[in-house]
C-alpha positions in Angstrom: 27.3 13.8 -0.7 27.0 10.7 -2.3 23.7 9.4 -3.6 23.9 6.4 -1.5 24.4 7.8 1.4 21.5 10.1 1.1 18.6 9.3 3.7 17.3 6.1 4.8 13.4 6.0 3.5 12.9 3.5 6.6 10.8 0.2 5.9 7.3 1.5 5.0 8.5 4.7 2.3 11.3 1.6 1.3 8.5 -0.9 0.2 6.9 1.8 -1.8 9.9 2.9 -2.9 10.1 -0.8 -4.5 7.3 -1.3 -6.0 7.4 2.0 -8.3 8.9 1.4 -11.9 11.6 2.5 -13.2 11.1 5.7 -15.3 7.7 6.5 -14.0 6.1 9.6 -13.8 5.3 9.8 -9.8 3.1 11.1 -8.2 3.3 11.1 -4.3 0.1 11.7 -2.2 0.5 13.2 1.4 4.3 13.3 0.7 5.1 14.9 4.1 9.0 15.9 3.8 8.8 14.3 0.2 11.4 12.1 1.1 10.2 9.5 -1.1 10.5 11.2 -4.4 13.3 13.0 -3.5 14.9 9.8 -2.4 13.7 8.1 -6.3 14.9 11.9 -8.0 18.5 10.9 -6.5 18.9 7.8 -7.2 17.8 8.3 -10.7 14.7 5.8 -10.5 11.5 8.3 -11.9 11.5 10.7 -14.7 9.5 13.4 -12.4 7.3 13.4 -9.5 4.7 15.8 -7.9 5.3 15.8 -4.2 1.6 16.5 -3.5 0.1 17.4 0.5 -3.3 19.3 1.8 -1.3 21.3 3.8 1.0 24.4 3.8 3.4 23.0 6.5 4.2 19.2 5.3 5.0 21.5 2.3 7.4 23.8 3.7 9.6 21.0 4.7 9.1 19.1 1.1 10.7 22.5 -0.1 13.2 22.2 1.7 14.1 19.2 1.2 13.7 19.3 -2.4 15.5 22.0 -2.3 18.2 20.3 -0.1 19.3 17.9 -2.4 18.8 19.4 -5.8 15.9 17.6 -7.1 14.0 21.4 -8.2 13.9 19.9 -11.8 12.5 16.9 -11.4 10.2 17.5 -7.9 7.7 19.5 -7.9 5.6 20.5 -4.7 2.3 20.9 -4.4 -1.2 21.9 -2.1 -3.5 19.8 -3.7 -6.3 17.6 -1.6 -5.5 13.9 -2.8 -5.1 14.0 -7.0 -7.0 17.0 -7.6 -4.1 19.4 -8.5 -2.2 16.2 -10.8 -3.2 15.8 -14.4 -3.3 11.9 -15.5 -0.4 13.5 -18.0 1.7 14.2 -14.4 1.4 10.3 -13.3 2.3 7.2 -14.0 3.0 5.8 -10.5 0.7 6.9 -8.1 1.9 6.4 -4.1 -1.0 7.3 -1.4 0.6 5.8 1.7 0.4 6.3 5.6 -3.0 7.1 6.1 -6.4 5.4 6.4 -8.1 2.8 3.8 -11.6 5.0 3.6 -9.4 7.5 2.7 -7.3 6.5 0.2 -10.3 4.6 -1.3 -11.5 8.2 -1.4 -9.3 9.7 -3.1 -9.1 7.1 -5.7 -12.8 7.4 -6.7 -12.1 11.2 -6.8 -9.8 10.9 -10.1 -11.6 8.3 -12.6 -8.5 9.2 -14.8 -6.7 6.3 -12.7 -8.9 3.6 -14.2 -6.6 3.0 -17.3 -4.2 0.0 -17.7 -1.2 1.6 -17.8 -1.2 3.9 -14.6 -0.1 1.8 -11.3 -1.5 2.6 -7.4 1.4 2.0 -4.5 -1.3 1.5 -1.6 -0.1 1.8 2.1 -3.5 1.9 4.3 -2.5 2.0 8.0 -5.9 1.4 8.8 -9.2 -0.5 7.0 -7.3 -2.1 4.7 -10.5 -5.2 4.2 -12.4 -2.1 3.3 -9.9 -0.6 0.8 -9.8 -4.1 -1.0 -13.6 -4.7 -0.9 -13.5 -0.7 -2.6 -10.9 -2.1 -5.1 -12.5 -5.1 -6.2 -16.0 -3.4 -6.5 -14.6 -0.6 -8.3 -12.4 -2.7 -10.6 -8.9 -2.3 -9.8 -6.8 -5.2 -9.2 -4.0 -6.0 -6.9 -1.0 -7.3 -8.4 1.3 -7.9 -5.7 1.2 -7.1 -1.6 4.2 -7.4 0.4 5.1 -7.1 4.1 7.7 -5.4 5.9 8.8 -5.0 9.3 9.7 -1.6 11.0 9.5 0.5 13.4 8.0 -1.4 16.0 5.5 -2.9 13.7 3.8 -4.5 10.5 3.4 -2.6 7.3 1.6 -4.1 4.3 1.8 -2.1 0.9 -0.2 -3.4 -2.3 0.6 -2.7 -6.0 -2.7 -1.8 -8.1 -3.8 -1.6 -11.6 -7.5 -1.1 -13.3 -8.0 -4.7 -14.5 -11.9 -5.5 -13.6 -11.4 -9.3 -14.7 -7.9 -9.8 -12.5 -10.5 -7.9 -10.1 -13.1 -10.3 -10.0 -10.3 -12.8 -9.4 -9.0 -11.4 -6.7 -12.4 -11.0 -5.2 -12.8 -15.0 -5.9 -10.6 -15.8 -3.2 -12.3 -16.1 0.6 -9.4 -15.2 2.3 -8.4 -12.1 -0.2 -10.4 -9.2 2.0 -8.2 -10.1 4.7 -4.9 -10.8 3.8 -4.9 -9.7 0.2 -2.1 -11.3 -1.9 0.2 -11.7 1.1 1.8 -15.2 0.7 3.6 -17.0 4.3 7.1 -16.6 2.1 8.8 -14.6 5.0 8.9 -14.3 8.4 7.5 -11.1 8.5 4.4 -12.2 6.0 3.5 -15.0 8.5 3.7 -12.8 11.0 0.7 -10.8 9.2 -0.8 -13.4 8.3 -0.9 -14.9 12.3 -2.3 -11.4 13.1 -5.1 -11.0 11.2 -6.5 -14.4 12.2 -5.7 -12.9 16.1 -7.8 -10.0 14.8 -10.8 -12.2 13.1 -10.7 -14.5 16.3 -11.3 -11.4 18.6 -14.6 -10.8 16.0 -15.6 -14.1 15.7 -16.1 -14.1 19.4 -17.7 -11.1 19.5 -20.5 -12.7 17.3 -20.5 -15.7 19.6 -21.3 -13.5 22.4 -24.4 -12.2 20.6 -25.6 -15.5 19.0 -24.6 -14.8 15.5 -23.4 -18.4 15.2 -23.2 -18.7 11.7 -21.6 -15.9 10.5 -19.2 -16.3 13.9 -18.3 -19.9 11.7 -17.8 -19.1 8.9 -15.2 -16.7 10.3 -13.9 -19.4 12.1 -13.3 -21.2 9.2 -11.4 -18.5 7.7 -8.6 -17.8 10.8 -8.2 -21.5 10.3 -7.3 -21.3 7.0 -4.9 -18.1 8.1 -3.4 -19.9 10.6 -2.8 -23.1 8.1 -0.9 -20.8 5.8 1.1 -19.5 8.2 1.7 -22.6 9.7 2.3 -24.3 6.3 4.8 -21.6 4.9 7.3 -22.0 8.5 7.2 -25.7 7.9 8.3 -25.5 3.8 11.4 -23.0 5.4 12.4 -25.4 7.7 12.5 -28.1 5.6 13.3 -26.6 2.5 17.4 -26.5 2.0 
């Protein structure tokens, strides 16, 4: 079987897959079927990996699957809850993806060995991802880039971190960063986010409307404006950009 032909990671586990560097030590949090360092073992991207899950049967299958396509000397499988069983030694490239924000921001303020310079978070929340970048900022970790990707049926945003308290405070500087992060109206699929969350803030500034909270219902209102202008202005530079 030829690397290339291998398994398709699928648009979320692709957009990590990305934004890991080349050579890393990786470690892969809730790995599931550890088909995204198994996919980076083959393909020569990562120097090792620890394939880690909280439970026995998302393990089984990683096995397997390590297993499955050779990867026993670089993969390792693990039961650990988040990064407790991975030494800072083990990682370079952390990935915590497919799961909530609270949680992930959890599990990051369970391993104060990530707050270093040189280690790098891959962040997918599905959910309460304003509350995982409120966590960041407060805590001191910075995000470097956030990109969007379309796939199965929906929206999937994935940020690249690092512990840099003044790029922090940066990030924090920006009104709009809680909500859309770094996320720039560059592709269709970015605008599309970018459209949604001010759908999302619109539904909440109504919502104070309804119980007289008129100023904080405003000063939302300003900031879906400014979504929507974004979005708006990014379409018009691709259409009349050549």
């Amino acid at each position: 079987m030829q690397e290339k032909t291998l398994f398709s990671l699928g648009a979320r586990l692709g957009l990590c897959a990305s934004l890991t560097r080349e050579g890393c030590r990786l470690a892969d949090v809730g790995t599931d079927h550890a088909y995204l360092p198994v996919w980076l073992a083959r393909m020569g991207r990562i120097r090792s990996a620890v394939a880690g899950d909280v439970r026995e049967g998302p393990l089984h299958s990683a096995r397997q699957n390590i297993e499955r396509y050779g990867v026993q000397e670089l993969v390792a499988a693990r039961l650990s809850d988040g990064l407790d069983a991975v030494s800072p030694e083990e990682a370079d490239d952390v990935v915590i993806a497919g799961m909530g924000g609270e949680l992930i921001a959890r599990i990051i303020a369970r391993a104060p060995w990530l707050r270093s310079a040189e280690k790098r978070l891959i962040l997918q929340p599905m959910t309460s991802a304003e509350d995982l970048r409120a966590f960041l900022s407060r805590e001191g970790f910075a995000v470097l880039r956030e990109e969007v990707v379309r796939g199965e049926g929906r929206l999937y945003s994935a940020m690249l971190v690092c512990f840099d308290p003044a790029r922090a405070a940066e990030n924090a500087s920006d009104p709009l960063f809680l909500h859309r992060g770094l996320v720039r109206p560059d592709t269709p699929e970015a605008r599309e986010f970018l459209l949604a969350r001010a759908a999302s803030l619109r539904k909440r500034e109504g919502g104070l409307r309804c119980t007289g909270k008129t100023e904080e219902a405003d000063a939302l209102g300003k900031l879906c404006g400014l979504l929507e202008r974004e979005a708006r202005e990014g379409a018009n530079c691709d259409d009349n950009c050549p």
